[in-house]
C-alpha positions as CSV (number, residue, x, y, z in Angstrom):
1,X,34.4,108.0,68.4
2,X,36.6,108.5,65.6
3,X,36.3,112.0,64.1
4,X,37.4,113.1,60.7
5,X,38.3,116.7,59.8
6,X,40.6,118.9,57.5
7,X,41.0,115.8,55.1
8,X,41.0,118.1,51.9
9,X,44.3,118.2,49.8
10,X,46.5,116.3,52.4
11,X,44.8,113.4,50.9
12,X,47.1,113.3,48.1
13,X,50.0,113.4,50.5
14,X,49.0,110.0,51.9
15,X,47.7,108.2,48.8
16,X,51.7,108.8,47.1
17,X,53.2,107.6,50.6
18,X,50.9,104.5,50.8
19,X,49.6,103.7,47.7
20,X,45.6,102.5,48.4
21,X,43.6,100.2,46.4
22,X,39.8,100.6,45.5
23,X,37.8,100.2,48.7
24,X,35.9,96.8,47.4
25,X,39.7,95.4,46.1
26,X,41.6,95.4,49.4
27,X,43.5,92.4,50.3
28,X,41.2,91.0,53.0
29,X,44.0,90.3,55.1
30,X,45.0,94.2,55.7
31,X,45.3,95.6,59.7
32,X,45.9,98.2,61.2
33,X,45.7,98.4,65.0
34,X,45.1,101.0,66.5
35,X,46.4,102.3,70.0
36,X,44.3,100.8,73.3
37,X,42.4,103.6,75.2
38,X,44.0,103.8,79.0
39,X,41.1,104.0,81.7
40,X,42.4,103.4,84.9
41,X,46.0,102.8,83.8
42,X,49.1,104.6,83.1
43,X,49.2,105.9,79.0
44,X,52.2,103.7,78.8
45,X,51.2,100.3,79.5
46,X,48.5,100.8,77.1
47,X,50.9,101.4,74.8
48,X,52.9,98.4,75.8
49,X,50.2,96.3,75.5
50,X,49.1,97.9,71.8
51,X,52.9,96.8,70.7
52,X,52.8,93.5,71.9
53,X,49.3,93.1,69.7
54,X,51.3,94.1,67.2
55,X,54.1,91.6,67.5
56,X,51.5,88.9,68.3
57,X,49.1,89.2,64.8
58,X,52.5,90.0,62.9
59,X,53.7,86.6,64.3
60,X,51.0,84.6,63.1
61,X,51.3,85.8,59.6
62,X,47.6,86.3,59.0
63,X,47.5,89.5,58.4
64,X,49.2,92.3,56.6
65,X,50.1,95.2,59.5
66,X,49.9,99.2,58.9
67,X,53.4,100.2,60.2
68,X,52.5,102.2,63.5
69,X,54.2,105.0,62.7
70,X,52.7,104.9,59.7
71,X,49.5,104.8,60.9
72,X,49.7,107.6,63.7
73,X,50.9,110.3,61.1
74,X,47.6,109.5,59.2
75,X,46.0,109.9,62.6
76,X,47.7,113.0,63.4
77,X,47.5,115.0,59.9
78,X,43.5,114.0,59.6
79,X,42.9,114.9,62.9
80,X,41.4,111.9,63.9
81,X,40.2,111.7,67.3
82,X,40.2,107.9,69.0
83,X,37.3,107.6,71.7
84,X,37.1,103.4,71.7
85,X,34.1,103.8,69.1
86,X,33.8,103.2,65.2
87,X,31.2,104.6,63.3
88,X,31.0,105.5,60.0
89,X,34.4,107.1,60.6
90,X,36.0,103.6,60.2
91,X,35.4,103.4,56.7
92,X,37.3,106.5,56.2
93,X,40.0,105.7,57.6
94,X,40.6,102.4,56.3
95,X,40.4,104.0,53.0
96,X,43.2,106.0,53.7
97,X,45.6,103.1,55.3
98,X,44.2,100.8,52.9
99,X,42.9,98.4,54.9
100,X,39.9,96.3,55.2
101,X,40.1,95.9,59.3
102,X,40.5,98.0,62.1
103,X,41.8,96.4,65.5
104,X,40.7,98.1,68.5
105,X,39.8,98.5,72.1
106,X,40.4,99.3,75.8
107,X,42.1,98.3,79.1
108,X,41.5,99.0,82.5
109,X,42.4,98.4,86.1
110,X,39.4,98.6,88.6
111,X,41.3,98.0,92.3
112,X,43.6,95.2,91.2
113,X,41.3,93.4,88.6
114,X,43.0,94.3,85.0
115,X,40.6,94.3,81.8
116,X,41.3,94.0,78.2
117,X,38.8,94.4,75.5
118,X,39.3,93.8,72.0
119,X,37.4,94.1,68.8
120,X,37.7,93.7,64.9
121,X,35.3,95.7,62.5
122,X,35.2,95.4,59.0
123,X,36.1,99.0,57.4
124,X,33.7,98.3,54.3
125,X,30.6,98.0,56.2
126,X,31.5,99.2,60.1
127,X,30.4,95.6,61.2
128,X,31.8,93.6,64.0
129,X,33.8,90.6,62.8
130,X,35.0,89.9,66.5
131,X,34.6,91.1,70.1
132,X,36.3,89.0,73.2
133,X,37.2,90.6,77.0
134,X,39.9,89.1,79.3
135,X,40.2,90.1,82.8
136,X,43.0,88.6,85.6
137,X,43.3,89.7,89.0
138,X,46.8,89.6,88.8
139,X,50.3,91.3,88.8
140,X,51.0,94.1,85.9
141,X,53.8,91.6,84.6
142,X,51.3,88.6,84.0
143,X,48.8,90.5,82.6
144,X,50.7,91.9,80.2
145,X,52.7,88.6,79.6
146,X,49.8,86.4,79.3
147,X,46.2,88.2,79.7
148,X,47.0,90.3,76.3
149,X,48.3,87.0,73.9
150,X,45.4,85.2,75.5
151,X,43.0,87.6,74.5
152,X,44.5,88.3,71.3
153,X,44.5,84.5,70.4
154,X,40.7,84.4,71.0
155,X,40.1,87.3,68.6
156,X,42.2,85.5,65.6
157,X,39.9,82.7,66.2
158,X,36.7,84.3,65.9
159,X,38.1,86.3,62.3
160,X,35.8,84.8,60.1
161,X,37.7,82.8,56.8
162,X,36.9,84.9,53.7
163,X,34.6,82.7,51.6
164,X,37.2,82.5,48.5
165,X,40.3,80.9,51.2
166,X,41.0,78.7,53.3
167,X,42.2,79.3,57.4
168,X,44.5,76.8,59.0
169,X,45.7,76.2,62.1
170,X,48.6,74.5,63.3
171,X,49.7,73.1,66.6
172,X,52.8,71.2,68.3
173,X,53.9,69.5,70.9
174,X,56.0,70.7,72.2
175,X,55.4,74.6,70.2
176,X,57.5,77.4,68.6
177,X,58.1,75.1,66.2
178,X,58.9,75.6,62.5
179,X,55.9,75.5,60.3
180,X,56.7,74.7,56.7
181,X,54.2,75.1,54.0
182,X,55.5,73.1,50.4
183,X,59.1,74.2,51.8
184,X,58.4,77.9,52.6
185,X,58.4,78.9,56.5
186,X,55.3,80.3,57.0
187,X,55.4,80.8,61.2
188,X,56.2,79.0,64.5
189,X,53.2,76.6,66.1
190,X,50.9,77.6,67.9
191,X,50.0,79.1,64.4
192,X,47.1,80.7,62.6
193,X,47.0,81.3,58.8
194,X,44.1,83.1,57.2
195,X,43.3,83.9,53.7
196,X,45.2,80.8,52.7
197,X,44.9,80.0,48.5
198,X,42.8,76.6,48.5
199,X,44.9,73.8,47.2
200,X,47.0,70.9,47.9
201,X,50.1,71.5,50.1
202,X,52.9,69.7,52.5
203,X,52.6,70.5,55.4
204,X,56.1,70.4,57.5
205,X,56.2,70.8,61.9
206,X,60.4,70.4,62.8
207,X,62.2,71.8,65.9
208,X,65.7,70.7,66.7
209,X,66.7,67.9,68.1
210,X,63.3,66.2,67.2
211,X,62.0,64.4,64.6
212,X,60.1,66.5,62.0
213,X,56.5,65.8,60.9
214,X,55.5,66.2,57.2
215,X,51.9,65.4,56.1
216,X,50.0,66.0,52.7
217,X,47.2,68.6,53.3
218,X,44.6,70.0,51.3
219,X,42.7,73.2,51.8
220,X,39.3,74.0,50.6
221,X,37.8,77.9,50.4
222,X,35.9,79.2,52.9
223,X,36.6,76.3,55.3
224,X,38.9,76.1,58.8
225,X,41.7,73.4,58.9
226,X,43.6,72.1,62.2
227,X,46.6,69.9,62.4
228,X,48.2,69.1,65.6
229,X,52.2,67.6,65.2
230,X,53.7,65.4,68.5
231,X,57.6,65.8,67.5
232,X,59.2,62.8,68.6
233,X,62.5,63.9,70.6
234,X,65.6,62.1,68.7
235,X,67.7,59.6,70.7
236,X,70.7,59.5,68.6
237,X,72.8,60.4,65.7
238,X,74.4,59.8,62.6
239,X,76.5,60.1,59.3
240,X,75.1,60.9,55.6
241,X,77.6,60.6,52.8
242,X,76.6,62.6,49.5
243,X,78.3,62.1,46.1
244,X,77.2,63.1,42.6
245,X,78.1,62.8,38.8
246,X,79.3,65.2,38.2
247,X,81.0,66.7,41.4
248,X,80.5,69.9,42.4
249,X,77.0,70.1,43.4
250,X,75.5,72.3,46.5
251,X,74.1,70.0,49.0
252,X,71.2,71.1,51.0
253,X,69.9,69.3,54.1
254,X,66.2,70.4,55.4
255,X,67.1,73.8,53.5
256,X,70.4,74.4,55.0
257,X,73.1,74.6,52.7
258,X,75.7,71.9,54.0
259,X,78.8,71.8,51.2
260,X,79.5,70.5,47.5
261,X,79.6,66.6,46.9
262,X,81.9,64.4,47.5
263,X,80.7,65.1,51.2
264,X,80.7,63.5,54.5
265,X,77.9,64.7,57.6
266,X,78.4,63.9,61.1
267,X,76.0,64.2,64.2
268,X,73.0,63.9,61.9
269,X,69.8,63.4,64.1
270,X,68.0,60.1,63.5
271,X,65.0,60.1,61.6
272,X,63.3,61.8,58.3
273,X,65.5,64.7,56.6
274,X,65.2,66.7,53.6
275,X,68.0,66.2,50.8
276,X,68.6,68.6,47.8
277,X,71.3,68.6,45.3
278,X,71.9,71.8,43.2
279,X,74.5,72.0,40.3
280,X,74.9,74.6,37.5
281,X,73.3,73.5,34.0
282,X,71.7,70.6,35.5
283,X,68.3,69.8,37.0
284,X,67.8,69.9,40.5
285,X,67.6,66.9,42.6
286,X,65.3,66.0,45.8
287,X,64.7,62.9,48.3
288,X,63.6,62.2,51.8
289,X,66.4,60.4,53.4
290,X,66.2,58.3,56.3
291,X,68.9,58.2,58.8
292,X,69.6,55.7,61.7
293,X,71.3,56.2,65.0
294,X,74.9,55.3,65.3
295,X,74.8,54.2,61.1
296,X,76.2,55.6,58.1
297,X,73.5,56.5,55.5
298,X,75.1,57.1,51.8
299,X,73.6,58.3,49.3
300,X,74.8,58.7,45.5
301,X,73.3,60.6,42.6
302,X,73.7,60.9,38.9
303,X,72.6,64.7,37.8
304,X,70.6,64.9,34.7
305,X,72.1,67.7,32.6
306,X,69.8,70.4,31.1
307,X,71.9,71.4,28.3
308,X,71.2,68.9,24.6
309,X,72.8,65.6,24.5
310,X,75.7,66.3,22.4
311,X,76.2,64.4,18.8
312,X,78.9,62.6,17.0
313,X,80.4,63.9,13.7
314,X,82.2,61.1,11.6
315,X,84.6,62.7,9.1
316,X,86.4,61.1,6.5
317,X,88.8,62.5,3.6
318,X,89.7,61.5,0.0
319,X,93.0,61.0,1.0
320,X,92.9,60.4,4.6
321,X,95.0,61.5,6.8
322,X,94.0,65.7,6.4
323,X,94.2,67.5,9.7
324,X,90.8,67.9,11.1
325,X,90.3,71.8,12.8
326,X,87.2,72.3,14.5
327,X,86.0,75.6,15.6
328,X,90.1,76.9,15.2
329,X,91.2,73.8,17.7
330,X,93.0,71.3,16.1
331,X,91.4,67.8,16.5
332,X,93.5,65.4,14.7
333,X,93.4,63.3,11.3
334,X,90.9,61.7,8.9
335,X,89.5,59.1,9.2
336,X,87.8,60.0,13.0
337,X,84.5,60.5,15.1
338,X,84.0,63.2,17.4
339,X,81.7,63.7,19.8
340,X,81.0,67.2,20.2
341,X,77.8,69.7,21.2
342,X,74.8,69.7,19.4
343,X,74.8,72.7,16.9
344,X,76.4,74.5,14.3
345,X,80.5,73.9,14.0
346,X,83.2,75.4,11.8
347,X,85.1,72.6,10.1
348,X,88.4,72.8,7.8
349,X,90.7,70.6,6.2
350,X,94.2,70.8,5.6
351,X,96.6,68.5,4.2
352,X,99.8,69.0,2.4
353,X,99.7,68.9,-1.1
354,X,96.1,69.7,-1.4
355,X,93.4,72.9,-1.4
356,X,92.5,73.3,1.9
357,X,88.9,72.8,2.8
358,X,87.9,76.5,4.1
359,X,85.6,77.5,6.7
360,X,82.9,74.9,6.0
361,X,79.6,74.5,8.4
362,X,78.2,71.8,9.8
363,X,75.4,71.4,12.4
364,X,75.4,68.3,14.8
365,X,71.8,66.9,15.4
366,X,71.2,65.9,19.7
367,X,72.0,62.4,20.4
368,X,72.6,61.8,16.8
369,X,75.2,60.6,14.1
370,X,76.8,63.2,11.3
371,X,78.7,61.3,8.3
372,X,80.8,63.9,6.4
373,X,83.0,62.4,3.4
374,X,84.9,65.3,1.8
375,X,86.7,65.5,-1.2
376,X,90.1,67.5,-1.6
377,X,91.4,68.8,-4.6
378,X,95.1,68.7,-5.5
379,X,97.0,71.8,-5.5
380,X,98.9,72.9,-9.2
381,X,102.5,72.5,-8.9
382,X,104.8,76.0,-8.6
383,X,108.3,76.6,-9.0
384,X,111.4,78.9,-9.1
385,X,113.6,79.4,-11.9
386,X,116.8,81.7,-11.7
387,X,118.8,82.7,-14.6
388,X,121.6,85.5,-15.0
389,X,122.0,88.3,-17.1
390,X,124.6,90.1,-17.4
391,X,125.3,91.4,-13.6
392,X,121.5,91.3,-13.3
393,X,119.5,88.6,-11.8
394,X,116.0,87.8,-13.5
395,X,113.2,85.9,-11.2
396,X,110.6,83.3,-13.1
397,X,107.5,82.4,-10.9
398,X,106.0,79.5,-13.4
399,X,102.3,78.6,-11.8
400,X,102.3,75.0,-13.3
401,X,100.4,75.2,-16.6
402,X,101.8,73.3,-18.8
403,X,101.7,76.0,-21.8
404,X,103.3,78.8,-19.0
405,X,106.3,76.4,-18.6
406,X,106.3,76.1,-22.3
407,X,106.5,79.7,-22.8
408,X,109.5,80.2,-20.2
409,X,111.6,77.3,-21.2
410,X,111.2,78.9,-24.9
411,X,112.3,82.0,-23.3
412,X,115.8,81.1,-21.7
413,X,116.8,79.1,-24.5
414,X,116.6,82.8,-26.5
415,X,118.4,84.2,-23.8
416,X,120.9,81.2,-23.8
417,X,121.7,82.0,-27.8
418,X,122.2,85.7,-27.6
């Protein structure tokens, strides 16, 4: 059995290196498996087979592993002494690896009959969750290659679900292949998924050069769901034009990024696909497409834009004809509409003659009209007047008063007399 000693201050050591939870708020899909016991066999092919239990639950996604190096350091620095029994010792140690399972067991070679036992115990309360045996009188290369996955499958099945998730299974024919979960890859069939939320989901089976299987698929807490998929095998292909307004946009095709739009697709397999289109500042578009051997599927799409609808600012001038600068661009004469972006704008006015209109804001209302009529004032009359004195020469800046230019004509006429 397992035997714990020395744990005292190196405690602290492991909690900073793998942080732990509270015992009753552990992820219920936390493993750690623990090396196989040798009897009868070499220490290495236990340890073969212990990796390839590693690779297998890590494969079906059901469960979060204890990285084995990890988890023989813990071993090593607690002194922990493995015997093929769990007692009370199991809770301690999954409360240092922060798990709420322990994998494990024992093989064994009796003549040339091989053995591999398994179990799972539940760290919280040092109960059994599952216990299965396999034995093959066999070669040391089958055993390994098909005993171990064949017992390990039989202990994933009898893991009970926990009561507040849902377990699914999911089979092809023919397997490894892709298993698709509302888009996300989630394994390769056969497949077993624990601990899965409840809900509604899609459910997606697609190898190459077959035609994928999508399904909707709900899954209810505490209860075990199987789906078996028969992929069809495709027996031709064919061509998938995209386009798009506005060009530009990323084209995805079952999740594989393809090219921008205008775009052209050869040697696409018949059947159901997966079509996304993906643009800057504009919402993202989705479809099933179908596409026939030895035809040309097009599709077109018009992108919605995400930014505000842009508005339309009418501007008129007493007179007309006064240069129109919008945000510092020039933008021609009054009278005139624009259409421009919803928002706040800098507007002026300039026209010869006149006070220009400075600097003035207006805001543009989404999808929406804006009726400016503006007013501009005359500017006053200036002029130059020279006169000579003498050798000197005098300047006369008159600002177009009526009483200044009185003032300065009575002025030179004085000069005039002297």
């Amino acid at each position: 059995m397992f035997k714990a000693t020395a744990i005292g201050l190196s405690l602290a050591v492991i909690f900073t290196s793998f942080p732990v939870s509270a015992q009753n708020n552990l992820p219920s899909a936390t493993l750690a498996i623990l090396d196989l016991e040798a009897n009868g066999v070499s220490p290495s092919l236990a340890a073969i087979l212990t990796e390839r239990l590693n690779q297998f639950f890590y494969d079906q996604r059901r469960y979060r592993l204890v990285e084995r190096n990890h988890l023989q350091k813990v071993l090593r620095e607690q002194s922990f002494q493995h015997s093929g029994l769990c007692g009370e010792s199991c809770t301690e140690l999954g409360k240092l690896l922060g798990v709420r399972q322990l994998m494990l067991g024992s093989v064994s070679k009796v003549g040339n009959l091989y053995s591999l036992n398994l179990r799972l115990v539940d760290v919280t309360n040092g109960q059994i969750r599952g216990m299965v045996s396999g034995e093959c009188r066999c070669s040391e290369e089958e055993f390994v290659t098909r005993l171990s996955r064949q017992v390990a499958g039989e202990l994933l099945s009898q893991a009970p679900t926990h009561p507040d998730l849902a377990h699914l299974r999911v089979i092809s024919y023919p397997p490894k292949a892709e298993v698709r979960l509302n888009q996300r890859l989630v394994g390769l069939t056969p497949l077993s998924l624990a601990d899965v939320a409840p809900g509604d989901y899609q459910l997606e089976v697609r190898q190459a050069d077959h035609a994928p299987v999508q399904r909707p698929l709900t899954l209810v807490a505490g209860e075990s769901v199987s789906e078996v998929a028969s992929l069809r095998k495709y027996k031709g292909y064919g061509e998938l034009e995209v386009s798009s307004v506005p060009m530009g946009a990323s084209v995805y095709l079952n999740q594989e990024l393809k090219g921008v739009t205008p775009l052209t697709l050869a040697q696409i397999p018949e059947g159901d696909h997966h079509l996304r289109l993906t643009l800057a500042g504009h919402r993202t578009t989705e479809q099933r497409i179908l596409v026939f051997a030895n035809e040309s599927a097009r599709e077109a799409f018009h992108l919605t834009s995400l930014l505000p609808a842009p508005g339309r600012v009418k501007l008129t001038s007493t007179p007309p004809g006064a240069q129109i600068i919008l945000n510092g661009v020039e933008r021609g004469l009054t009278p005139k509409t624009l259409q421009i972006p919803a928002g706040w704008h800098v507007l002026t006015l300039e026209q010869e003659g006149y006070e220009s209109l400075e600097q003035q804001s207006v805001y543009v209302d989404s999808g929406k009209l804006t009726e400016l009529d503006l007013q501009l004032t005359p500017r006053s009359p200036e002029w130059l007047v020279w006169t000579t004195l003498g050798v000197g020469v005098t300047l006369i800046f008159a600002s177009g008063l009526i009483q200044r230019r009185r003032e300065v004509a009575r002025g030179l006429s004085l000069a005039g007399s002297d």
